[in-house]
DODREN-56375 format. One record per atom (N, C-alpha, C): residue number from 0; atom name; x, z, y. Coordinates in steps of 0.05 Angstrom, whole numbers, plus 5000, padded with zeros to 4 digits. Example, Ala and Ser with C-alpha at 12.3 -4.5 7.8 and 13.67 -1.06 7.14 Angstrom:
<torkols>
0, N, 5264, 5156, 4886;
0, CA, 5246, 5156, 4910;
0, C, 5264, 5156, 4934;
1, N, 5257, 5142, 4955;
1, CA, 5273, 5143, 4979;
1, C, 5258, 5157, 5001;
</torkols>
This chain:
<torkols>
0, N, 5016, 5000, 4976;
0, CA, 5000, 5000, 5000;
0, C, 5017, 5000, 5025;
1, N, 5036, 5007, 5022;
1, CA, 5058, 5008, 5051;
1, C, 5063, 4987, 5061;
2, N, 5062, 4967, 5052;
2, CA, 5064, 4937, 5062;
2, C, 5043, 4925, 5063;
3, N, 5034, 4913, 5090;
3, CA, 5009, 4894, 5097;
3, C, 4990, 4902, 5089;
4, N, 4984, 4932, 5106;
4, CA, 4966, 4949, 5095;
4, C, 4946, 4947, 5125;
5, N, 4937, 4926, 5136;
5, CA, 4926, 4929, 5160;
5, C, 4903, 4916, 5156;
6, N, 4891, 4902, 5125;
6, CA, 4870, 4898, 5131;
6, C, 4865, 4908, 5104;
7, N, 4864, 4933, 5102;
7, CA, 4861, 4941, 5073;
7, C, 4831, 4962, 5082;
8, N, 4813, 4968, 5066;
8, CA, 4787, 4979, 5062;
8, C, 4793, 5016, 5037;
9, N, 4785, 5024, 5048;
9, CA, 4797, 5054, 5023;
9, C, 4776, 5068, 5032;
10, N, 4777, 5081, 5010;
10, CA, 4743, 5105, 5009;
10, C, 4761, 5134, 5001;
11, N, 4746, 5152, 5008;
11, CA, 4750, 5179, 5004;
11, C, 4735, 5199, 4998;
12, N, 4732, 5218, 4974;
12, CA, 4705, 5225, 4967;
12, C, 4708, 5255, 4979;
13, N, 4684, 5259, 4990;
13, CA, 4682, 5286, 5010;
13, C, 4663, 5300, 5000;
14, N, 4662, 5331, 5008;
14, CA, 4640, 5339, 4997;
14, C, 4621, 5350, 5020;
15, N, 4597, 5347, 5015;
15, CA, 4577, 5365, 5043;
15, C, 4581, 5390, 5044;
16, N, 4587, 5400, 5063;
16, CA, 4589, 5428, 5067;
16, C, 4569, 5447, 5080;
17, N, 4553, 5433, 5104;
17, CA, 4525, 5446, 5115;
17, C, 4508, 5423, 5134;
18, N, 4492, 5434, 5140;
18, CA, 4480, 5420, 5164;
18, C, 4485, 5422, 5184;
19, N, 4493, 5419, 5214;
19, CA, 4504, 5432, 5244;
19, C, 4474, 5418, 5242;
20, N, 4458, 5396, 5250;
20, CA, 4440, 5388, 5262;
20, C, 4420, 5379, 5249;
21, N, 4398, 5372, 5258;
21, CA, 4374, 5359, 5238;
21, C, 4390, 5329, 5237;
22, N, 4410, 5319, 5243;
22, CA, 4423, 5293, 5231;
22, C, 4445, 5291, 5228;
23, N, 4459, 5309, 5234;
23, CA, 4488, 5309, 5233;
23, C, 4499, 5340, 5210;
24, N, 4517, 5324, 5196;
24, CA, 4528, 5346, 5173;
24, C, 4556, 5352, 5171;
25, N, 4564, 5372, 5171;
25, CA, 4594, 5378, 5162;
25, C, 4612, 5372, 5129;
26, N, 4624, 5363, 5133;
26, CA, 4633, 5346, 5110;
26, C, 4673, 5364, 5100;
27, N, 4667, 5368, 5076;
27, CA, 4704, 5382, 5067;
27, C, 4714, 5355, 5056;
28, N, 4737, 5342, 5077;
28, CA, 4757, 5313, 5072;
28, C, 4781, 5332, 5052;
29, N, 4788, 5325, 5023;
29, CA, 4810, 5340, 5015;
29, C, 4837, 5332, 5027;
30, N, 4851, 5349, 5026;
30, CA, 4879, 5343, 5045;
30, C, 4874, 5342, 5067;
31, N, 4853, 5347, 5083;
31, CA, 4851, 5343, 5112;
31, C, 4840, 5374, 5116;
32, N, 4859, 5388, 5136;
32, CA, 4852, 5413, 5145;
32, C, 4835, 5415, 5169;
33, N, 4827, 5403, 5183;
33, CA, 4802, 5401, 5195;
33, C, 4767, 5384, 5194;
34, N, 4753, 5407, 5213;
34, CA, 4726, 5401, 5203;
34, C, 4728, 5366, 5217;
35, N, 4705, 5359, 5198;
35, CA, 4704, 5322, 5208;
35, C, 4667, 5336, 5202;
36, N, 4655, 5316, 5218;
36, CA, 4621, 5317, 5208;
36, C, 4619, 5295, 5218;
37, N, 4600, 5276, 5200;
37, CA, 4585, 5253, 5208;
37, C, 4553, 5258, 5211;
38, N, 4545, 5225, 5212;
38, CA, 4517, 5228, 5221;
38, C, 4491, 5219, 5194;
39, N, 4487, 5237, 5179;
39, CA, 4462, 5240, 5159;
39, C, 4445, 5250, 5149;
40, N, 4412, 5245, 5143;
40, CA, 4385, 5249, 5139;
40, C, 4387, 5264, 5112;
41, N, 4402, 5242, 5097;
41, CA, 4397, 5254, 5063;
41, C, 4400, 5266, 5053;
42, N, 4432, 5268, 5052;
42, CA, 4437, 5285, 5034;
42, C, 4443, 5320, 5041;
43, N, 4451, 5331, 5018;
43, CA, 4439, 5363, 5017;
43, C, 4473, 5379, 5017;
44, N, 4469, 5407, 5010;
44, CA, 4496, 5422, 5015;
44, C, 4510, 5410, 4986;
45, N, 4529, 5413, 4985;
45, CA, 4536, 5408, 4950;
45, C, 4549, 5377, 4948;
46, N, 4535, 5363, 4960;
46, CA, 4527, 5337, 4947;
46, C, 4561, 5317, 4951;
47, N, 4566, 5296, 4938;
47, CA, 4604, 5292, 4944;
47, C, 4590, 5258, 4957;
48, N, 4603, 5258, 4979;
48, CA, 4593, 5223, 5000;
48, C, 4625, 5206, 5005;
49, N, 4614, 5193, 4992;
49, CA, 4635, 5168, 5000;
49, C, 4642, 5156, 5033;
50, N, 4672, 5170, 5045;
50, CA, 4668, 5160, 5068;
50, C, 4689, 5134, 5061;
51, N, 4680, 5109, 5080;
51, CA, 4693, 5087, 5078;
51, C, 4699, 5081, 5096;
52, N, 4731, 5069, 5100;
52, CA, 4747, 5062, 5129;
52, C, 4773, 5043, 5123;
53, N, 4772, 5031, 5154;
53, CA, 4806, 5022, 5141;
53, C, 4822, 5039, 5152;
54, N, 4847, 5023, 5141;
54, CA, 4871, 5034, 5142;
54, C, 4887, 5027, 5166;
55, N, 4898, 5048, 5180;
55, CA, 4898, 5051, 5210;
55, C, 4938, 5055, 5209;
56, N, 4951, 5065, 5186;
56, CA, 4979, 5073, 5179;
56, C, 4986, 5089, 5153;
57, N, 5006, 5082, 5144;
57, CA, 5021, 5088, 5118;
57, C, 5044, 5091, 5121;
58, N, 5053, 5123, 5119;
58, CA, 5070, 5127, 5112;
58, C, 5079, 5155, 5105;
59, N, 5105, 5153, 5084;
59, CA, 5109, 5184, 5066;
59, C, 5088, 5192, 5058;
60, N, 5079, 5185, 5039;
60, CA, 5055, 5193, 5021;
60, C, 5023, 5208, 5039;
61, N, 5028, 5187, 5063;
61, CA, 5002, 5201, 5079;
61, C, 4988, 5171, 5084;
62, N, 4964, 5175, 5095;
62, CA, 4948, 5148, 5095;
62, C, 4934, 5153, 5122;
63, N, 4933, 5142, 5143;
63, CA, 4910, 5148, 5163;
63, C, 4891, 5128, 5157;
64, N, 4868, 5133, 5159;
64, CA, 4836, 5117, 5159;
64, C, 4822, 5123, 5183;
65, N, 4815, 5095, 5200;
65, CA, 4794, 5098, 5223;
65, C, 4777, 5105, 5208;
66, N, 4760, 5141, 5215;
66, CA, 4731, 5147, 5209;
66, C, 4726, 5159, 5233;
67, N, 4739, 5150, 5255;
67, CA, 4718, 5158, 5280;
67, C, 4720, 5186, 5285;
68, N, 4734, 5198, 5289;
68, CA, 4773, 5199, 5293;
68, C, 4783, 5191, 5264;
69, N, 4806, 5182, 5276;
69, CA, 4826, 5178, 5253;
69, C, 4834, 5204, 5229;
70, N, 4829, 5202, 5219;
70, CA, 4845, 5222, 5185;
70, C, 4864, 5213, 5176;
71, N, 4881, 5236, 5173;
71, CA, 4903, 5231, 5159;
71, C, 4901, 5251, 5139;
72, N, 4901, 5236, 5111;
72, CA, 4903, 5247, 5091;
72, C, 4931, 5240, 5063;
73, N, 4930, 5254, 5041;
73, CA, 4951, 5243, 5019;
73, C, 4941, 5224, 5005;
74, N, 4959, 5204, 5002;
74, CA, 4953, 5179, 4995;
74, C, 4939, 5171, 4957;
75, N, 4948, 5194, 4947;
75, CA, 4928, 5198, 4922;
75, C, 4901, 5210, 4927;
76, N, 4892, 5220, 4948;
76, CA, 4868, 5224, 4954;
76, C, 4847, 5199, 4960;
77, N, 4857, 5176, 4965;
77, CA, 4835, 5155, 4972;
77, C, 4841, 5134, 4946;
78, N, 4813, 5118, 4951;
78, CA, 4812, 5097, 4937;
78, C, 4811, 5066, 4950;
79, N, 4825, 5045, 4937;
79, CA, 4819, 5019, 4950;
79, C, 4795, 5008, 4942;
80, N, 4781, 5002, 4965;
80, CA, 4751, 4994, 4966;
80, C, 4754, 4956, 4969;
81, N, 4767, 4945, 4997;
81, CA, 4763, 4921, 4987;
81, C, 4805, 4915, 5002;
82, N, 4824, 4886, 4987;
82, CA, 4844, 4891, 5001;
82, C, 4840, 4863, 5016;
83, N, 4863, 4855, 5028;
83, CA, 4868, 4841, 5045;
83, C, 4875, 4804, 5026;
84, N, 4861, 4793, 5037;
84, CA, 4863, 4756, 5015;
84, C, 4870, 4742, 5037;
85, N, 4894, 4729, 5050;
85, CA, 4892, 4713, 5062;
85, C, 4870, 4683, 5053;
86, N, 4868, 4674, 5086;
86, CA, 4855, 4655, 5084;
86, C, 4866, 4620, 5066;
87, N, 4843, 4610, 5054;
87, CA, 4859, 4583, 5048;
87, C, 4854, 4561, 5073;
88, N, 4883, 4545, 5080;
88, CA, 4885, 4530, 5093;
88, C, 4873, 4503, 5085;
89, N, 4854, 4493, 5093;
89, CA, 4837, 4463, 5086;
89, C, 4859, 4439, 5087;
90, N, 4874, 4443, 5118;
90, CA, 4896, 4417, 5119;
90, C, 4919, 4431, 5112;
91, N, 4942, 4416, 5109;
91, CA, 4964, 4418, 5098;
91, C, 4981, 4429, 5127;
92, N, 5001, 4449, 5126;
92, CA, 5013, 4448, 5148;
92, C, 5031, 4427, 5160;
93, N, 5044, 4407, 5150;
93, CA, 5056, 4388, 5154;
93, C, 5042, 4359, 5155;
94, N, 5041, 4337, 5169;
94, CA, 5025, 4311, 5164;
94, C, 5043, 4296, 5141;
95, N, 5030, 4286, 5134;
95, CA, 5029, 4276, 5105;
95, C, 5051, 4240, 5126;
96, N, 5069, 4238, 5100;
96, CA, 5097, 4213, 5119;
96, C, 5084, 4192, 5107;
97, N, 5087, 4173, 5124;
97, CA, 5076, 4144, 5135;
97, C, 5085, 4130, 5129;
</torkols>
């Protein structure tokens, strides 16, 4: 992952920890020592939510993920969700000799 890791997709499984609001919940990110809470209806205390983000930096066995602030967590803690395919070129980069 340390190389050409800028359009890479990775998930991280968190667990609910309470409610702060009628829509907003506190969430335990492992390896991450602070509170993070996002914004949801459904689910209950207990319950483990897939947060999904990319990859923002890599390095020494740490991983940051844009989730709105950035997390930095250990890099065995996430999973790759989708990676990076460059595109296929239709024309040839060079013109074809005459």
């Amino acid at each position: 992952m340390a190389r050409g890791h800028q359009d890479l997709e990775v998930a991280i499984t968190s667990t609910v920890r309470r409610r702060v609001t009628e829509d907003r919940i506190s969430v335990s990110i492992p390896s991450y020592g602070f509170p993070h809470s996002i914004v949801d209806k459904t689910v209950k205390r207990g319950h483990q939510i897939e947060l999904v983000g990319d990859v923002l930096r890599v390095d020494e066995g740490k991983v940051t993920i844009g989730l709105s602030p950035a997390v930095t967590v250990d890099i065995d803690k996430v999973r790759l969700v989708t990676s990076y395919v460059p595109p296929n070129r239709k024309t040839p980069l060079v013109d074809k000799r005459t």
